[in-house]
N, C-alpha and C positions, 0 to 999 in steps of 0.2 A: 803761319801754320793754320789751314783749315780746320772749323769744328768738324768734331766728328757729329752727324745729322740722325745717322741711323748704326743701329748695331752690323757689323760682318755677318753672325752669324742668322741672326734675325731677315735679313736681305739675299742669304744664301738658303735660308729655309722657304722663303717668299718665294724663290725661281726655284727649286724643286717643286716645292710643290705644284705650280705653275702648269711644270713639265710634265709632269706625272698625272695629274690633269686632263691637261690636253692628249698624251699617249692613252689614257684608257677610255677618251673619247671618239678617238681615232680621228682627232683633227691632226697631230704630229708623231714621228718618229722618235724612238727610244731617244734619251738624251742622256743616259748614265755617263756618258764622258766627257758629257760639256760639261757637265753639273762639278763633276768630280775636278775636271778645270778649272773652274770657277773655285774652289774649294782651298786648289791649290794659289792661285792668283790672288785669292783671299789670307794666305799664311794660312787657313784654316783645317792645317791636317788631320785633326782631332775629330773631325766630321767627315772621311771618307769611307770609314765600316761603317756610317747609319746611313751614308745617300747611298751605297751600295745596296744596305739591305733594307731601305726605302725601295729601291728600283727593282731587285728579284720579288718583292710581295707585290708589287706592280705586275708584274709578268703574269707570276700567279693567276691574276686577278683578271688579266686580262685573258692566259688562256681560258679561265673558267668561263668566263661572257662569251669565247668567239664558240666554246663546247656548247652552251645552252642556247646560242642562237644556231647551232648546228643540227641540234636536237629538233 
């Protein structure tokens, strides 16, 4: 049996954030369902109402940046 190296949920917070990142930089595409993949492939169900509402304050955030560069 392998040590465990890094935490689950620790590794699955590292690639959200990652994603969410790079979406309001506008180098990548929403990723809320890979993340939420990952989450489940993780056994980590317990974390898919925060990556969810990690990625709608994302949204937010991004329409407000695409509003004021409209402006």
């Amino acid at each position: 049996m392998a040590a465990q190296i890094f935490s689950k949920t620790d590794f699955l917070s590292k690639l959200v954030e990652r994603d969410i990142d790079s979406f309001l930089n506008g180098r990548d595409r929403e990723m809320c369902q890979a993340n939420i993949g990952r989450a489940l492939g993780f056994g980590l169900f317990d974390q898919i109402d925060a990556i969810r509402g990690a990625w709608a304050e994302a949204e937010r955030v991004k329409a407000k940046q695409q509003q004021a560069e409209g402006a």
